[in-house]
PyMOL Python script that loads the backbone (N, CA, C, O; Angstrom):
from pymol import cmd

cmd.read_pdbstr("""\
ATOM      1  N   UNK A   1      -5.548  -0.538   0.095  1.00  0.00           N
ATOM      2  CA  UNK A   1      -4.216  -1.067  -0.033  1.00  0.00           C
ATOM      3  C   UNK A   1      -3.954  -1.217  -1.527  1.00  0.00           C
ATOM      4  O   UNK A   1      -4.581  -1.875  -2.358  1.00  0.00           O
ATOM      5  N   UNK A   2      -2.901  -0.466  -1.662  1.00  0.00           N
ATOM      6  CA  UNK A   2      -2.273  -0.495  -3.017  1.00  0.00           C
ATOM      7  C   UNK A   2      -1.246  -1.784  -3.561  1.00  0.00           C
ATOM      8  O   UNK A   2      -0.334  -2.068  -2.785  1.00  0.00           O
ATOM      9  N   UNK A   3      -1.322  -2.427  -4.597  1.00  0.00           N
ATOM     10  CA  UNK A   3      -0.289  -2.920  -4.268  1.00  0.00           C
ATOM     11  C   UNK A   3       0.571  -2.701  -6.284  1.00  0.00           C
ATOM     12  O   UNK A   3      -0.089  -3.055  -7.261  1.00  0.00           O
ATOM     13  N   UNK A   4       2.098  -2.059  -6.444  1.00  0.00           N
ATOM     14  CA  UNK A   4       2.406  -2.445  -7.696  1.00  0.00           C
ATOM     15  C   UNK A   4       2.999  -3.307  -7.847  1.00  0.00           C
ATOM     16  O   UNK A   4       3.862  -3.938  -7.236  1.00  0.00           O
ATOM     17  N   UNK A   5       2.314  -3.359  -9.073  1.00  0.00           N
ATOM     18  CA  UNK A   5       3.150  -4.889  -9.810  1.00  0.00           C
ATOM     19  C   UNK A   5       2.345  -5.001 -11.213  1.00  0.00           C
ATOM     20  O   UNK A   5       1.355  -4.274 -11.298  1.00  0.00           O
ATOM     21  N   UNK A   6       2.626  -5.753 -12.224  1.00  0.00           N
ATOM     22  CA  UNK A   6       2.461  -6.198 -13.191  1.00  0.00           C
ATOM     23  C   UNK A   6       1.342  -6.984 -13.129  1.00  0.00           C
ATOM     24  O   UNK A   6       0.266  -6.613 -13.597  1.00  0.00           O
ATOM     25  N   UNK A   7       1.536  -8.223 -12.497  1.00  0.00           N
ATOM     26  CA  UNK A   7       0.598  -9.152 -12.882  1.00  0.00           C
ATOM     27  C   UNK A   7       0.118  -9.386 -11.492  1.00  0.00           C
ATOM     28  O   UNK A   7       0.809  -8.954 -10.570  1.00  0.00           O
ATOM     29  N   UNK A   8      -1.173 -10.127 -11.198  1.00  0.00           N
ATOM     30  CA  UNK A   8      -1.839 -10.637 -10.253  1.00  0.00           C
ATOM     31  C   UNK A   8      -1.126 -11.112  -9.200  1.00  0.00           C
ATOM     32  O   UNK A   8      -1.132 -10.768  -8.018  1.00  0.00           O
ATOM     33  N   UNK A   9      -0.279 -12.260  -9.993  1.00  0.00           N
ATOM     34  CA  UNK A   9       0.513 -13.362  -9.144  1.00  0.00           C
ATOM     35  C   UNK A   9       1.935 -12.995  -9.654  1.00  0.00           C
ATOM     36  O   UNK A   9       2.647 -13.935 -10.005  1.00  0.00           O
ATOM     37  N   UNK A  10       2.490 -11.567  -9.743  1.00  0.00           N
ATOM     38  CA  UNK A  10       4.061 -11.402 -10.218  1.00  0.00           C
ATOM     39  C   UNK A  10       4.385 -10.939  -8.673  1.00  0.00           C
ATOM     40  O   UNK A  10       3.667 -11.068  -7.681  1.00  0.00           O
ATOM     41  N   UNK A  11       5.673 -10.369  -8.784  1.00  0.00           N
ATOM     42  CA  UNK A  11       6.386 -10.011  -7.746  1.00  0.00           C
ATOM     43  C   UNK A  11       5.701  -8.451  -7.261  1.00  0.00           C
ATOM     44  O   UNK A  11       5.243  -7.641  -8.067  1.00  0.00           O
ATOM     45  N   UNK A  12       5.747  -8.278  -5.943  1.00  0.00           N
ATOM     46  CA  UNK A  12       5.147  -6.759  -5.916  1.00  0.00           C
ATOM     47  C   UNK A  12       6.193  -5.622  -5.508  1.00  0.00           C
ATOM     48  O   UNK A  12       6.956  -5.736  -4.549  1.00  0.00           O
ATOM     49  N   UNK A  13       6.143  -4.679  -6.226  1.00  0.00           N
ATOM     50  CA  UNK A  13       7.184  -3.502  -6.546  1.00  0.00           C
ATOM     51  C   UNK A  13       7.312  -2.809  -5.320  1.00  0.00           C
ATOM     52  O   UNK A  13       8.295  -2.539  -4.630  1.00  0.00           O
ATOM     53  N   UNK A  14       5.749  -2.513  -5.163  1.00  0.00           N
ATOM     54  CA  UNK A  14       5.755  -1.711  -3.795  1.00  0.00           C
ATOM     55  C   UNK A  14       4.511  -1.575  -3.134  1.00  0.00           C
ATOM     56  O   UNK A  14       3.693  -1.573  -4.054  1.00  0.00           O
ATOM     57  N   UNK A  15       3.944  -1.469  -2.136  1.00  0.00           N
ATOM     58  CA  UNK A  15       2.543  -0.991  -1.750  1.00  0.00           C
ATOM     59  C   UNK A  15       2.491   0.181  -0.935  1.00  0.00           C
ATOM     60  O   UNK A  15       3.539   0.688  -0.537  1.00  0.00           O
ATOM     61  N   UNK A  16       1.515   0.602  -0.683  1.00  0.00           N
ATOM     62  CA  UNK A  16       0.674   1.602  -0.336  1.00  0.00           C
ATOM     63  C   UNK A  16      -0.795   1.825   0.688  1.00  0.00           C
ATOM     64  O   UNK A  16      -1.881   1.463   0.236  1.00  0.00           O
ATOM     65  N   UNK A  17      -0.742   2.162   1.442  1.00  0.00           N
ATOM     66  CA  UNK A  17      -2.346   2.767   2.178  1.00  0.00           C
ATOM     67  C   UNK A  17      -2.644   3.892   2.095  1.00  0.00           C
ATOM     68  O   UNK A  17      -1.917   4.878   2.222  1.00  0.00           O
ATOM     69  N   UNK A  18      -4.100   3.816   1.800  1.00  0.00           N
ATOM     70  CA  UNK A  18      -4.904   4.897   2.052  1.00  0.00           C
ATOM     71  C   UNK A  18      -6.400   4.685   2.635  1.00  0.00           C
ATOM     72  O   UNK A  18      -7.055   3.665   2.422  1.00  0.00           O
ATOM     73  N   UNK A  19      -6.834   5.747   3.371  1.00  0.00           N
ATOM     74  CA  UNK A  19      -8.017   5.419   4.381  1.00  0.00           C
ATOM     75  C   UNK A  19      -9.335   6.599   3.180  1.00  0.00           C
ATOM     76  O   UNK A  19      -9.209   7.805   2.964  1.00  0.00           O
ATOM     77  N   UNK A  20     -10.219   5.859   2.760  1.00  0.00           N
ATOM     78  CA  UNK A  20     -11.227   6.908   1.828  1.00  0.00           C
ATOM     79  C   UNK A  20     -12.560   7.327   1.974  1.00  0.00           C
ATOM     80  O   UNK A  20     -13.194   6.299   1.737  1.00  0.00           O
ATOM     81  N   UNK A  21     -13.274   8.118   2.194  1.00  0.00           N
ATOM     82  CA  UNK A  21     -14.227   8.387   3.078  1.00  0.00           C
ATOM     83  C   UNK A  21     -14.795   9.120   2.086  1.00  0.00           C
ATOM     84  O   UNK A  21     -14.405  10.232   1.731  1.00  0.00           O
ATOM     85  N   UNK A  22     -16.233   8.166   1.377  1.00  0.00           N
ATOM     86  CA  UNK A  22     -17.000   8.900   0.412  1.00  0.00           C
ATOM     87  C   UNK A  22     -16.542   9.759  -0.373  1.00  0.00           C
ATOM     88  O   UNK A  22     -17.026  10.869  -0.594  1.00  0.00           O
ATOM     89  N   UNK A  23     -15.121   9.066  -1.062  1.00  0.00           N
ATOM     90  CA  UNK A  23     -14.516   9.158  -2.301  1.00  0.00           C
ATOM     91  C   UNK A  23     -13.430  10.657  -1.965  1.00  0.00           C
ATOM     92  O   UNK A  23     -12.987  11.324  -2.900  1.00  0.00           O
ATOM     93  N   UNK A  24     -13.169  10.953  -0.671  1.00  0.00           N
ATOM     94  CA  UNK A  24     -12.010  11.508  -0.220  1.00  0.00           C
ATOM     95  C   UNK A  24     -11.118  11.026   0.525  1.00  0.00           C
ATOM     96  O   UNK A  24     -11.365  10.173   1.377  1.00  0.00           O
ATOM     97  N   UNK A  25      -9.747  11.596   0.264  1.00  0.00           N
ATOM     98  CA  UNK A  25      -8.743  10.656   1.213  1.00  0.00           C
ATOM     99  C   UNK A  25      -8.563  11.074   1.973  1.00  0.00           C
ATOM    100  O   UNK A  25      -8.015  12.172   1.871  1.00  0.00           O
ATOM    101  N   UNK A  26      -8.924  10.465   3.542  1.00  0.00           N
ATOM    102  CA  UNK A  26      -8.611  11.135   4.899  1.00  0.00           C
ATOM    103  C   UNK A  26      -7.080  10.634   5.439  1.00  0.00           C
ATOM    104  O   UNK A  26      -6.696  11.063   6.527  1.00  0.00           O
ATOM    105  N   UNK A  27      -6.459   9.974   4.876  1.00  0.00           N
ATOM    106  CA  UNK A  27      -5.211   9.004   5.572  1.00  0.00           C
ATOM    107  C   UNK A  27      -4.277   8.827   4.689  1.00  0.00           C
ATOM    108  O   UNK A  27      -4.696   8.927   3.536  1.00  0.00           O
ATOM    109  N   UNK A  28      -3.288   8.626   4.780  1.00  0.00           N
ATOM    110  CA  UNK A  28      -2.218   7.434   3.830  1.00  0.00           C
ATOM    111  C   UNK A  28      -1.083   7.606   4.686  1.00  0.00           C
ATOM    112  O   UNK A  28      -0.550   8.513   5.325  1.00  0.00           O
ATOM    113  N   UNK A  29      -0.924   6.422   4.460  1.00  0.00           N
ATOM    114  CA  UNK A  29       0.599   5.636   4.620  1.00  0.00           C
ATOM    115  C   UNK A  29       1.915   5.452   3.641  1.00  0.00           C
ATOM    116  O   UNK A  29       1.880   4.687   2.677  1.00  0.00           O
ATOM    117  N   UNK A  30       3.067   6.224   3.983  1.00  0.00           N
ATOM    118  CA  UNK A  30       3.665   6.188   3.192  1.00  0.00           C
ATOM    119  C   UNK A  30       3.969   4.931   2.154  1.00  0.00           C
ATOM    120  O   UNK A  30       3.851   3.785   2.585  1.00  0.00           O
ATOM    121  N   UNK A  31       4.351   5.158   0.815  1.00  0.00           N
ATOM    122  CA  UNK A  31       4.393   3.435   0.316  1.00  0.00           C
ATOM    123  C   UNK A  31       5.922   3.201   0.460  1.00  0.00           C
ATOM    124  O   UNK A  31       6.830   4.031   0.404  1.00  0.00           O
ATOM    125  N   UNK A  32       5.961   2.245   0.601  1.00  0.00           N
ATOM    126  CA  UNK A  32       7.268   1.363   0.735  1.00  0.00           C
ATOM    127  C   UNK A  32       7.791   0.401  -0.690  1.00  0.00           C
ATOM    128  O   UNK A  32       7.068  -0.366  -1.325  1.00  0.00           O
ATOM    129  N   UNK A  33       8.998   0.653  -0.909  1.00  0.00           N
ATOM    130  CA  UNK A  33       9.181  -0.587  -2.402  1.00  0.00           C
ATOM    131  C   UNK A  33       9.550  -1.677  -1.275  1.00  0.00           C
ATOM    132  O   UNK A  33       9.876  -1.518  -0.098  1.00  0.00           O
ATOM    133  N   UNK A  34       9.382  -2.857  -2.061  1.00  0.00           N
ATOM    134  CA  UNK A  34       9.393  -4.268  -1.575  1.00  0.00           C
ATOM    135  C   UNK A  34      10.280  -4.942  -2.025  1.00  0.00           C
ATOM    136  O   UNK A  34      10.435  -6.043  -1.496  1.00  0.00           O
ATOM    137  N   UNK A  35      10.950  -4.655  -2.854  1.00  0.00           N
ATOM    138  CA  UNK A  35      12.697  -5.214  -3.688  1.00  0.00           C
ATOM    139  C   UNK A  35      13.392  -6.110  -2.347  1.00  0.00           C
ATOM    140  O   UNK A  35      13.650  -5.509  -1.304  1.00  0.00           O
ATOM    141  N   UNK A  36      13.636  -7.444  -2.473  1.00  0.00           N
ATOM    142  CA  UNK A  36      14.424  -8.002  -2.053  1.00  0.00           C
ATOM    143  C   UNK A  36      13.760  -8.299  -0.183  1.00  0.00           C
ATOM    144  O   UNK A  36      14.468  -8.683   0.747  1.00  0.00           O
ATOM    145  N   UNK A  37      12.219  -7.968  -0.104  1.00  0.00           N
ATOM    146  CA  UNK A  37      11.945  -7.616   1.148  1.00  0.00           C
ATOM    147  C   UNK A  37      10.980  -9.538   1.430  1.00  0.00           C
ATOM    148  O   UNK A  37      10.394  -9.962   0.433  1.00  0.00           O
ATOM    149  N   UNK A  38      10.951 -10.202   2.394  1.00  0.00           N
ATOM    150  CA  UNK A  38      10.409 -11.229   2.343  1.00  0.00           C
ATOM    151  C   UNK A  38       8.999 -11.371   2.837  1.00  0.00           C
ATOM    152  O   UNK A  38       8.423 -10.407   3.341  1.00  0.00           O
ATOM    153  N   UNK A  39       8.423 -12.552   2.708  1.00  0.00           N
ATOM    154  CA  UNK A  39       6.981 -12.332   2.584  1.00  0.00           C
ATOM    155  C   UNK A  39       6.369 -11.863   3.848  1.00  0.00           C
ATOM    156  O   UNK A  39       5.385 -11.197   4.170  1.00  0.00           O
ATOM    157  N   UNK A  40       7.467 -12.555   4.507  1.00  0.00           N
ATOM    158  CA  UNK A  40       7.115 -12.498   6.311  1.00  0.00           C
ATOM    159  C   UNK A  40       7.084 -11.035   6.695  1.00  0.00           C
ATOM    160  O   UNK A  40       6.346 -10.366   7.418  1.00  0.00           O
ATOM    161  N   UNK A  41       8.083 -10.793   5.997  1.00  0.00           N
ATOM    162  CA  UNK A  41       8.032  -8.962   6.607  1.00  0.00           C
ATOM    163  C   UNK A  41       7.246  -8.270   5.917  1.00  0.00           C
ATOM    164  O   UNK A  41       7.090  -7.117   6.319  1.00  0.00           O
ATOM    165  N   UNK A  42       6.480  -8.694   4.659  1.00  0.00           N
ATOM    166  CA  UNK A  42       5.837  -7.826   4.163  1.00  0.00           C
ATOM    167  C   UNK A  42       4.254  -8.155   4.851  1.00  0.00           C
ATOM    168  O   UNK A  42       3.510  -7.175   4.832  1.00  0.00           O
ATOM    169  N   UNK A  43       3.873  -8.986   5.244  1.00  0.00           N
ATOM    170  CA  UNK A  43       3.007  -9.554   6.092  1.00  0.00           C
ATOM    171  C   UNK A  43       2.759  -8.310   7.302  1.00  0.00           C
ATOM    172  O   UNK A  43       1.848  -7.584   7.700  1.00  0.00           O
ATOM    173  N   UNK A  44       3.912  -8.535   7.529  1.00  0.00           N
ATOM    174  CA  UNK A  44       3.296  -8.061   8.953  1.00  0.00           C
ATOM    175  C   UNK A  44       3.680  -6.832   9.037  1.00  0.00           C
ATOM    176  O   UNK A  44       3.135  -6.240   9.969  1.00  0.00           O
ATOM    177  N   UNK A  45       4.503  -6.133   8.348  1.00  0.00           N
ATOM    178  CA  UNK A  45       3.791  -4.629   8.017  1.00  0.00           C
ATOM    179  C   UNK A  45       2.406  -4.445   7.559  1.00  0.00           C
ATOM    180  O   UNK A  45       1.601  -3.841   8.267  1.00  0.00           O
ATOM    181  N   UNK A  46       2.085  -4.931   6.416  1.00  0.00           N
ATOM    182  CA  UNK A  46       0.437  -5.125   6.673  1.00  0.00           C
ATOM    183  C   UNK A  46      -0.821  -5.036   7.600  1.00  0.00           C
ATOM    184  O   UNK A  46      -1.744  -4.235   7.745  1.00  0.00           O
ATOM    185  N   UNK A  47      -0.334  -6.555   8.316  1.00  0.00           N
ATOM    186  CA  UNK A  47      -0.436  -6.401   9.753  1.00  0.00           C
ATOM    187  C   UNK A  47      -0.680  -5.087  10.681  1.00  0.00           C
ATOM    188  O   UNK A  47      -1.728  -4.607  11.113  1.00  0.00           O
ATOM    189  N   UNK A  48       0.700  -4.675  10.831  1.00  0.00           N
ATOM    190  CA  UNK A  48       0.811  -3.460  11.579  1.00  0.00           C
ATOM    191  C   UNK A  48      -0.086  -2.108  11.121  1.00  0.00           C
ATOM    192  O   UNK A  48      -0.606  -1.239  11.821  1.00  0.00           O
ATOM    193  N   UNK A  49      -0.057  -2.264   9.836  1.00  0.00           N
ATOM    194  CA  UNK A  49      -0.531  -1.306   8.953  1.00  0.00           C
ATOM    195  C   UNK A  49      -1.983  -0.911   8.906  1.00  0.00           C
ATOM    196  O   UNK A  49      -2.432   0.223   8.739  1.00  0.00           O
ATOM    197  N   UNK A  50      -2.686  -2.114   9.092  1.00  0.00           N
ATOM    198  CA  UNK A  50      -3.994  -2.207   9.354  1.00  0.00           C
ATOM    199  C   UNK A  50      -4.418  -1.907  10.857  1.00  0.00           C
ATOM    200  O   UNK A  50      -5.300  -1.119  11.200  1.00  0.00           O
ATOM    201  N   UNK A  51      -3.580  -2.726  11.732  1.00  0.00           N
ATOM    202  CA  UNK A  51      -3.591  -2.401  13.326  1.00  0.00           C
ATOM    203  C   UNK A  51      -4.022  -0.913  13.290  1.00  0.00           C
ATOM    204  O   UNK A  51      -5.144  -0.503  13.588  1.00  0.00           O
ATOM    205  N   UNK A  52      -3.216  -0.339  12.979  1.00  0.00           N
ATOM    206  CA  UNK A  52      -3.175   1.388  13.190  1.00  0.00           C
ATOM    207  C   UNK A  52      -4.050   1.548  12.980  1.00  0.00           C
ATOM    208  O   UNK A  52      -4.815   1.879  13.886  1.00  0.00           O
ATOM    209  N   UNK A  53      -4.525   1.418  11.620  1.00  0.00           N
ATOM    210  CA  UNK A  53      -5.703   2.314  10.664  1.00  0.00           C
ATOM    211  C   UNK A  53      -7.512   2.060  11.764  1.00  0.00           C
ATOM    212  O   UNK A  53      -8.371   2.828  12.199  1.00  0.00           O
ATOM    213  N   UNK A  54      -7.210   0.045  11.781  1.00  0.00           N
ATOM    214  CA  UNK A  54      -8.324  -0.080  12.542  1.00  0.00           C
ATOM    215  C   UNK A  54      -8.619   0.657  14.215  1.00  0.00           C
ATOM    216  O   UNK A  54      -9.754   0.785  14.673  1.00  0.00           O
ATOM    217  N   UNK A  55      -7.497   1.033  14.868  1.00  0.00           N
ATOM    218  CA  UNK A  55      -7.624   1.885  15.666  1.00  0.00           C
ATOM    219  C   UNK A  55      -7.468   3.144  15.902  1.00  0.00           C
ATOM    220  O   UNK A  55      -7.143   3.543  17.021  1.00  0.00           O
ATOM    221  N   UNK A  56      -7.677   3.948  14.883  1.00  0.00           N
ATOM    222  CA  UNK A  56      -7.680   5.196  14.158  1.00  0.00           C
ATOM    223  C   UNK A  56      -9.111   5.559  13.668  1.00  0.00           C
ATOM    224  O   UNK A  56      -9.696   6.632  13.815  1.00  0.00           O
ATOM    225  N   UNK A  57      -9.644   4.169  12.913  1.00  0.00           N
ATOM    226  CA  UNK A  57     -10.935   4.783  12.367  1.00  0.00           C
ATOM    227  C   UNK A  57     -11.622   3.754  12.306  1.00  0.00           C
ATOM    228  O   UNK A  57     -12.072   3.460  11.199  1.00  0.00           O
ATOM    229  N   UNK A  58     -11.935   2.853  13.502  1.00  0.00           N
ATOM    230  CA  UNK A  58     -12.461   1.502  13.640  1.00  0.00           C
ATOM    231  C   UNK A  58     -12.519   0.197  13.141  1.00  0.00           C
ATOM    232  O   UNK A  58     -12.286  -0.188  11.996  1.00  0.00           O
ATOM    233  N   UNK A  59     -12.767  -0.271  13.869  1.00  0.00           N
ATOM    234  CA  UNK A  59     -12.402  -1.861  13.550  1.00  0.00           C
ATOM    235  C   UNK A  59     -12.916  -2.158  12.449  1.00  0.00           C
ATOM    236  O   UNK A  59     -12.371  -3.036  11.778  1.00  0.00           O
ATOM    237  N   UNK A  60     -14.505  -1.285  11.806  1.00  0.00           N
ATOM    238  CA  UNK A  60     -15.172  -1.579  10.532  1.00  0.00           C
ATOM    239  C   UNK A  60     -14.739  -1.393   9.444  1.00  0.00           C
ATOM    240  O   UNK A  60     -15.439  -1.370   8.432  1.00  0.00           O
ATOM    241  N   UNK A  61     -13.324  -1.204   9.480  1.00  0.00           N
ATOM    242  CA  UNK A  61     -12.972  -0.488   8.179  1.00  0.00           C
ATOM    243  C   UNK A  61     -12.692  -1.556   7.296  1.00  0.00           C
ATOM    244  O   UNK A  61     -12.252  -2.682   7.528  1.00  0.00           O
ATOM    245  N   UNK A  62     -13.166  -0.772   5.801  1.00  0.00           N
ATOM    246  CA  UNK A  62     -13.438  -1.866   5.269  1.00  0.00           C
ATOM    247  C   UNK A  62     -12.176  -1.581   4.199  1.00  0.00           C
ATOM    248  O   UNK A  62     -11.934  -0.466   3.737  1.00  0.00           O
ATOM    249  N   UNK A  63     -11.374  -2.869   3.874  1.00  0.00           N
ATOM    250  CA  UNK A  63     -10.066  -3.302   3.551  1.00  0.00           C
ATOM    251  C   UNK A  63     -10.243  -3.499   1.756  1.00  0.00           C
ATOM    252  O   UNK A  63     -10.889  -4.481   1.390  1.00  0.00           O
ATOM    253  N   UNK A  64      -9.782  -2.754   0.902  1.00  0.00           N
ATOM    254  CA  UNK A  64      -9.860  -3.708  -0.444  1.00  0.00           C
ATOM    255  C   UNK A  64      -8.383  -3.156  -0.852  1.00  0.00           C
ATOM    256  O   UNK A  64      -7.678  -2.354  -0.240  1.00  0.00           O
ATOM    257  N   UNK A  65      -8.159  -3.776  -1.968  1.00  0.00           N
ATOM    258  CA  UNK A  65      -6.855  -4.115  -2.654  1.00  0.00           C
ATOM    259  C   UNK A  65      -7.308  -3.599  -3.887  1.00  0.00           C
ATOM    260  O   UNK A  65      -8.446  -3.642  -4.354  1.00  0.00           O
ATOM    261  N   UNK A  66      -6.050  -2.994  -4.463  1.00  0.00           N
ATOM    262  CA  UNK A  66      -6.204  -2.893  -6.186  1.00  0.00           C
ATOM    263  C   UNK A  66      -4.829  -2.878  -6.284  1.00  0.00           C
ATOM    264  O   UNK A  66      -4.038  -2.894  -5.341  1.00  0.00           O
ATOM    265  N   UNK A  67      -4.486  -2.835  -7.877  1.00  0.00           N
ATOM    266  CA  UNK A  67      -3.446  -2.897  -8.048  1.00  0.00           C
ATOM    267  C   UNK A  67      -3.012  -2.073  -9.325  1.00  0.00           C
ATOM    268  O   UNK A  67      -3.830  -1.946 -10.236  1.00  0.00           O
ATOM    269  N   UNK A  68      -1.738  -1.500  -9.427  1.00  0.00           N
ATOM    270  CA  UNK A  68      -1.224  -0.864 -10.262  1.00  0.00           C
ATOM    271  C   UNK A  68      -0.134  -1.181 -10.622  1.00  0.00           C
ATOM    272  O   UNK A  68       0.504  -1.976  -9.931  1.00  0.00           O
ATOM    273  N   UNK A  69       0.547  -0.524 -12.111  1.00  0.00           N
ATOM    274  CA  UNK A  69       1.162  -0.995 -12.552  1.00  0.00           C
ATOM    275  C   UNK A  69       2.899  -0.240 -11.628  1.00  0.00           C
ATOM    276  O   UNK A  69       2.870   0.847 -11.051  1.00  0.00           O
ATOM    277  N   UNK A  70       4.228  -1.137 -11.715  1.00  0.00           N
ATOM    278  CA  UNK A  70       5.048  -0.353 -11.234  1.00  0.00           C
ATOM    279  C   UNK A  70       5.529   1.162 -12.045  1.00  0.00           C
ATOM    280  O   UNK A  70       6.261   1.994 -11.509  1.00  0.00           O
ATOM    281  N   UNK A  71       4.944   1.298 -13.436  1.00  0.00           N
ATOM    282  CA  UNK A  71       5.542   2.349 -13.341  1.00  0.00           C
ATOM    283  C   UNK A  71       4.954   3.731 -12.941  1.00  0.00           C
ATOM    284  O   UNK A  71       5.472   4.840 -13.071  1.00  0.00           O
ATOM    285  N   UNK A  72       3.866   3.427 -12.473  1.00  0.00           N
ATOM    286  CA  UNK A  72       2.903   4.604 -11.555  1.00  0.00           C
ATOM    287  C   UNK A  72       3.217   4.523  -9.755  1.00  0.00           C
ATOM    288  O   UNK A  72       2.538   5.125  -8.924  1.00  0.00           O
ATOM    289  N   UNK A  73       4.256   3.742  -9.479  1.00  0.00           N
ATOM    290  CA  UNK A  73       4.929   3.904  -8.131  1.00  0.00           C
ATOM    291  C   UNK A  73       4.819   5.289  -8.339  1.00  0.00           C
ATOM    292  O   UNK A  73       5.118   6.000  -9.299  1.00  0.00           O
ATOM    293  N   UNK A  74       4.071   5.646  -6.664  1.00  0.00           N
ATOM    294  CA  UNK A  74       4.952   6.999  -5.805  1.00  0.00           C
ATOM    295  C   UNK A  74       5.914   7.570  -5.728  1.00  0.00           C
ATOM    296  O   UNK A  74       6.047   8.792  -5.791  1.00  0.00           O
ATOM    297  N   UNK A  75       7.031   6.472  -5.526  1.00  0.00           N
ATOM    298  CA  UNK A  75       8.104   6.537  -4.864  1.00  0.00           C
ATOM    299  C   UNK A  75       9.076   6.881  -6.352  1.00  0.00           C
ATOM    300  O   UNK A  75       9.616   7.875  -6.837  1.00  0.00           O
ATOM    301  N   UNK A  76       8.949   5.666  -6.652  1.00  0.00           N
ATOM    302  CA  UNK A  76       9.784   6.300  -8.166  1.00  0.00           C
ATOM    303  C   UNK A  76       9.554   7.745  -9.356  1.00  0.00           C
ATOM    304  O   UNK A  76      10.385   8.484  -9.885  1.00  0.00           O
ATOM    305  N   UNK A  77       8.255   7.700  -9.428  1.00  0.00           N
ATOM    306  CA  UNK A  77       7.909   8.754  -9.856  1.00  0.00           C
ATOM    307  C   UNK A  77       8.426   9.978  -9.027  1.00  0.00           C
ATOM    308  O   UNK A  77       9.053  10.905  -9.540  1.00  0.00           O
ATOM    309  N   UNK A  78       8.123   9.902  -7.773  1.00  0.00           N
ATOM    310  CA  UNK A  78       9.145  11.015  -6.986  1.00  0.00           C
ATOM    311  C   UNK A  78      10.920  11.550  -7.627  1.00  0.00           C
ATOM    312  O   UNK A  78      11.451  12.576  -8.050  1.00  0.00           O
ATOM    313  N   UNK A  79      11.270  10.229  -7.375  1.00  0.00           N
ATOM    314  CA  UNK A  79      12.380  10.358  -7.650  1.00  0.00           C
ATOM    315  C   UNK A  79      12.951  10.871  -9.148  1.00  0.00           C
ATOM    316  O   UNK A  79      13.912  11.593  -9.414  1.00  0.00           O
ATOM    317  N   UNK A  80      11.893  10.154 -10.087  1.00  0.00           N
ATOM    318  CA  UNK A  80      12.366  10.646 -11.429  1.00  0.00           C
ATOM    319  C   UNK A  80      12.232  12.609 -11.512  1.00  0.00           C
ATOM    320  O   UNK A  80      12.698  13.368 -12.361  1.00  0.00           O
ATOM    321  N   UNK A  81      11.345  12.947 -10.165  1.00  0.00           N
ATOM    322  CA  UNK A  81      10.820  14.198 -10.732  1.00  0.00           C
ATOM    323  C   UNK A  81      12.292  15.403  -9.988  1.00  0.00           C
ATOM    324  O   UNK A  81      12.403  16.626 -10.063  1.00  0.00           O
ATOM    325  N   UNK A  82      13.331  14.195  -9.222  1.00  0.00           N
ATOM    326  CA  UNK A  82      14.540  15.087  -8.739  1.00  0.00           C
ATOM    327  C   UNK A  82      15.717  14.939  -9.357  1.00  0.00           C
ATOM    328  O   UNK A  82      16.686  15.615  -9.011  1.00  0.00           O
TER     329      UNK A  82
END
""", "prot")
cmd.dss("prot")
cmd.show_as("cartoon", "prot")
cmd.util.cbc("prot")
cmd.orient("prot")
């Protein structure tokens, strides 16, 4: 789980999944920006997000977080490239 943003404890830009299997990516989830989106809903997309993955590629899967900065968003970078 990706998440951008600036700081630790700042606002988050946007996040991201991906499923990695001895340093290849077997999965991802599109990322979503989070602008104006509340905690509750970002929760439980999460939630949901993980649901899937853990019944996709077992319950063992193991969950970490990092974080990047917003201007290495997906999504924006997409866009700047149209």
């Amino acid at each position: 789980m990706t998440f951008y943003r600036d700081r630790a404890d700042g606002p988050i830009h946007a996040v991201e999944f991906a499923v990695i299997d001895n340093g290849e990516t077997v999965a991802e989830v599109k990322p979503i920006h989070l602008k104006d989106v509340p905690q509750a809903k970002l929760r439980s997309h999460i939630k949901n997000v993980l649901g899937i993955l853990n019944a996709q590629f077992g319950s063992d899967l193991n969950v970490s977080q990092s974080r990047q900065p917003p201007s290495l968003c997906p999504i924006c970078l997409q866009e700047q490239k149209t």
